[in-house]
C-alpha distance (Angstrom), angle and dihedral (degrees) to the residues before:
residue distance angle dihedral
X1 . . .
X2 3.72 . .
X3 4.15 115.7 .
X4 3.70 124.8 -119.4
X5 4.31 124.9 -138.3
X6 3.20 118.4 -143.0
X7 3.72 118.0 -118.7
X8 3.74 110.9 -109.0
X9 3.46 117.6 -138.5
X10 3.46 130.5 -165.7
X11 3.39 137.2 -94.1
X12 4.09 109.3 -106.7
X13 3.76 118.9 -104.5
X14 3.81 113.2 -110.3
X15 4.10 115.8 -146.1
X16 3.85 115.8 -74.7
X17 3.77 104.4 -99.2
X18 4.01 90.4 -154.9
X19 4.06 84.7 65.5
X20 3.47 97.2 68.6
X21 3.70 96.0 36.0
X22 3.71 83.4 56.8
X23 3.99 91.2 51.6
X24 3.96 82.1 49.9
X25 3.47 87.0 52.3
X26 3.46 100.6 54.3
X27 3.90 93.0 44.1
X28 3.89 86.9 59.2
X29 3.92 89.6 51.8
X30 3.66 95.0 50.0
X31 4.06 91.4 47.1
X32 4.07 85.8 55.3
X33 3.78 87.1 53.9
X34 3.27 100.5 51.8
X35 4.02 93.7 35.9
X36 3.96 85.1 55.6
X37 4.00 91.7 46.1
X38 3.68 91.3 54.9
X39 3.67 95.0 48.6
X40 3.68 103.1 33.6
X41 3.67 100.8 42.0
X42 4.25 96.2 28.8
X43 3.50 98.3 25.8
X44 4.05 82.6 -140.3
X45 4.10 108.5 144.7
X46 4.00 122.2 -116.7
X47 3.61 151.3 -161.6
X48 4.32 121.8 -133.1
X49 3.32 113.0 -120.4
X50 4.08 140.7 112.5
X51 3.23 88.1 -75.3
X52 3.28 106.5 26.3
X53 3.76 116.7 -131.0
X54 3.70 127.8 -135.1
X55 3.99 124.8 -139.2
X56 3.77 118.2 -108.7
X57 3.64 127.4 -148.0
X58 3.73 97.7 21.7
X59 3.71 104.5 77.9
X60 4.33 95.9 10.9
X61 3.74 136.3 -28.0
X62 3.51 123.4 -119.1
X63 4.31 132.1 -125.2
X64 3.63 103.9 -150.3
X65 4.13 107.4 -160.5
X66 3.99 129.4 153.9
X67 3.07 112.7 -80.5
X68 3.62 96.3 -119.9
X69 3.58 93.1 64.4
X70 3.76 94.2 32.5
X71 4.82 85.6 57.8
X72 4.10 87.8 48.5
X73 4.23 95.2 47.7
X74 3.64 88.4 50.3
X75 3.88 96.0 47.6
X76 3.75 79.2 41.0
X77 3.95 95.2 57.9
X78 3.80 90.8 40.8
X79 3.70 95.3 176.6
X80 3.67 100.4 1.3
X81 3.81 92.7 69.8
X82 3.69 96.7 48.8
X83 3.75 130.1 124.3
X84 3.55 107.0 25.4
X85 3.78 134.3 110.7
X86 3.85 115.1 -91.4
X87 3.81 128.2 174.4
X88 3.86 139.0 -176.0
X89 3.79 132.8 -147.9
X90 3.66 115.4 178.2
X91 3.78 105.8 -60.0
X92 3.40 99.5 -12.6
X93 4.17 124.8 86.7
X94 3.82 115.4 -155.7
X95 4.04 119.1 -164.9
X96 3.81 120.2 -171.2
X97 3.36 118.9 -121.3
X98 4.08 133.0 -172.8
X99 3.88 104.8 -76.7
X100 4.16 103.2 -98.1
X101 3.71 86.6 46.9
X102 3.89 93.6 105.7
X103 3.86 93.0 57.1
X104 4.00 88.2 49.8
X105 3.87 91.3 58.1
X106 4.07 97.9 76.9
X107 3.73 92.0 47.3
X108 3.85 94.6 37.5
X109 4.03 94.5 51.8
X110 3.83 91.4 52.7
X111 3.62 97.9 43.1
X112 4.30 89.7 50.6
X113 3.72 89.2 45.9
X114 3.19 103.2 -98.7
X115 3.92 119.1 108.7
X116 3.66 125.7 114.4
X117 3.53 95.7 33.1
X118 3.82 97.7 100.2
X119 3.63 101.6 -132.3
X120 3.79 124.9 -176.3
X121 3.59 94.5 -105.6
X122 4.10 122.3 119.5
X123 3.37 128.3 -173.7
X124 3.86 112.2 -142.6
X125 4.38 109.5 -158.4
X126 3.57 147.8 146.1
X127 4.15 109.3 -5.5
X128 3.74 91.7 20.6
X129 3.62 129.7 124.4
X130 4.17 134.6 -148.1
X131 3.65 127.1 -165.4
X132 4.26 105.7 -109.9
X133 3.87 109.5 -115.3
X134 4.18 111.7 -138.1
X135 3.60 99.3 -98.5
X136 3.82 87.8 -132.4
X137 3.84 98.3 56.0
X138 3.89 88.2 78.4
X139 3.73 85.1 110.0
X140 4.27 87.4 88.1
X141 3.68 84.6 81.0
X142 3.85 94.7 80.9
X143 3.87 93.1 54.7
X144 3.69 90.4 45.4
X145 3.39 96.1 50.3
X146 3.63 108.6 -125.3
X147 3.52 132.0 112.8
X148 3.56 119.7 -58.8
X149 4.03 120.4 -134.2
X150 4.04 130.1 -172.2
X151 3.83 110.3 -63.9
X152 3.55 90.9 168.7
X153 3.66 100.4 55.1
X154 3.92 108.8 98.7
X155 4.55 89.1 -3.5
X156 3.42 98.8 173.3
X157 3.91 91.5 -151.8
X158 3.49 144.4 -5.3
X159 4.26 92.2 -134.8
X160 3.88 125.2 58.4
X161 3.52 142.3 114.6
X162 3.91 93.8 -41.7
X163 4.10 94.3 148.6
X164 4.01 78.6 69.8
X165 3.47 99.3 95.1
X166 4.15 127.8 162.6
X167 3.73 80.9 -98.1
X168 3.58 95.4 71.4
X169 4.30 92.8 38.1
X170 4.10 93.4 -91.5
X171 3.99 104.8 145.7
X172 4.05 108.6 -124.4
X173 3.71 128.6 -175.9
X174 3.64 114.6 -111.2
X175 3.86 91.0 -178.3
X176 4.18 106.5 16.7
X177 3.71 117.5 -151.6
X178 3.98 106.6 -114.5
X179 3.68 128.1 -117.8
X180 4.09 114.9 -115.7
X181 3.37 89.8 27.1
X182 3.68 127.0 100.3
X183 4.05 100.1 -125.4
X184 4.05 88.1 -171.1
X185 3.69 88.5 72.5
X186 3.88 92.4 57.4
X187 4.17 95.9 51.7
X188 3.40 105.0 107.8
X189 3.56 110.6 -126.2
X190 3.66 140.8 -170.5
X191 4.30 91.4 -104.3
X192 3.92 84.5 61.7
X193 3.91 95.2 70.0
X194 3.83 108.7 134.2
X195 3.83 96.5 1.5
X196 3.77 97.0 111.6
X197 3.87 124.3 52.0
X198 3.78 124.3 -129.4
X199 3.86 92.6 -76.9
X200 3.28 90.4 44.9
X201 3.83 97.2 -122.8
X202 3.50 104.3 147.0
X203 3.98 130.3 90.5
X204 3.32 134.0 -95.8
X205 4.68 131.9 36.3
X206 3.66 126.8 -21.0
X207 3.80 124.3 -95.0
X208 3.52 107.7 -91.8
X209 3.80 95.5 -164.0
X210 3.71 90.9 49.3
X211 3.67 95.1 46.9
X212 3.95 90.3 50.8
X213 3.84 90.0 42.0
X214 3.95 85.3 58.4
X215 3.56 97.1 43.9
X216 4.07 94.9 51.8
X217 3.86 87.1 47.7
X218 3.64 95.5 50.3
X219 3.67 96.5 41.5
X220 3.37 89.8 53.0
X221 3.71 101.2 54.4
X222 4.20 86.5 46.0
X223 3.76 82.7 62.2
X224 3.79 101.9 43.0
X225 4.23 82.2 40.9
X226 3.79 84.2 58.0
X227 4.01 97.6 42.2
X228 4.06 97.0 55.1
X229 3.81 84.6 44.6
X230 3.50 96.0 60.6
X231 3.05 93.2 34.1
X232 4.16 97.7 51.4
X233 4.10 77.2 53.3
X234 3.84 97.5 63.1
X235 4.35 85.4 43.1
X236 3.99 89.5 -105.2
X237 3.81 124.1 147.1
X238 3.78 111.9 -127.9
X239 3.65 118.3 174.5
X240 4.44 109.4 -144.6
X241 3.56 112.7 -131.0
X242 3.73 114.0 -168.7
X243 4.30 127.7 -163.6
């Protein structure tokens, strides 16, 4: 009786390693772009890295809030609140302030009431760090509602990481700072107080004191929003209390 072979098959091929070296690769080259558009066309300082990061408390500081609160201040402010820089990453909302601002906050929640409450509101300053939004992903603004400013002024390319959305943590601008224009003078800062009326028609930066007054107020309600509704869940009465 004649013998049989066995077919040999071959082994399976395993994934290319030079593919995702080459998706590294490209990461890297986009995070040079965007390092050199920031410091180029803004002159603000940064940090390599995929993402980039941008230096804090050298050209502004940052207020970090949810972004919850941080949509209902700003539709609070109306006019007030416009023309400065604000970004999102995932939950969070962060809105540029003049650099100093994050040593006010302390001192500025106490005085307006509102120390010792623990509110969900950071001050980012000097020896901090921020992810870099894509200059070009300033297109957000439309969906969240806000003012939209000039994300093709100074793009420094039309391809990138754009399947990095906020969904996945990526850090977009909601309101981009705009090329040829100094976005220091739009920070609001603490010198500002009482400069602008209610609809914020008059020249010049934001209120800083009203802007953090707004935040507080709307963080706060988020939170006591949040409390009755878990509480309503387990069948317990909770009264709301709002500032």
């Amino acid at each position: 009786m004649a013998r049989t072979r066995s077919a040999v098959l071959p082994s399976p091929r395993r994934p290319d390693p030079p593919a995702r070296e080459g998706r590294e690769g490209c990461e890297g080259r986009h995070g040079d772009r965007t390092r050199l558009w920031y410091e180029n066309v803004l002159g603000w300082p940064t940090v390599p890295g995929v993402p980039p990061r941008l230096v804090v408390g050298v050209r502004f500081d940052v207020l970090d809030v949810p972004a919850e609160a941080g949509h209902a201040a700003l539709e609070r402010l109306g006019g007030a609140a416009r023309g400065f820089p604000v970004a999102l990453q995932g939950s969070r909302m962060r809105l540029l302030v003049a650099a100093g601002g994050a040593d006010e906050l302390p001192g500025l929640l106490e005085w307006l009431e509102w120390g010792g409450l623990g509110l969900d509101l950071r001050a980012l300053g000097e020896g901090c760090r921020m992810d870099a939004p894509a200059p070009w992903t300033a297109g957000t603004a439309a969906e969240a509602g806000l003012p939209r400013g000039r994300p093709d002024a100074g793009r420094p390319g039309e391809e990138g990481l754009r399947g990095r959305d906020r969904s996945q943590g990526a850090a977009v601008w909601l309101r981009p700072p705009e090329p040829g224009r100094e976005a220091e003078t739009s920070l609001p800062t603490l010198s500002a107080m009482g400069t602008r009326n209610p609809r914020g028609d008059a020249d010049g930066p934001a209120d800083l004191v009203r802007l953090v007054n707004t935040l507080a107020t709307q963080i706060h309600r988020v939170r006591l929003r949040r409390s009755a509704a878990g509480a309503a869940v387990h069948g317990v009465d909770q009264p709301l209390a709002f500032s």
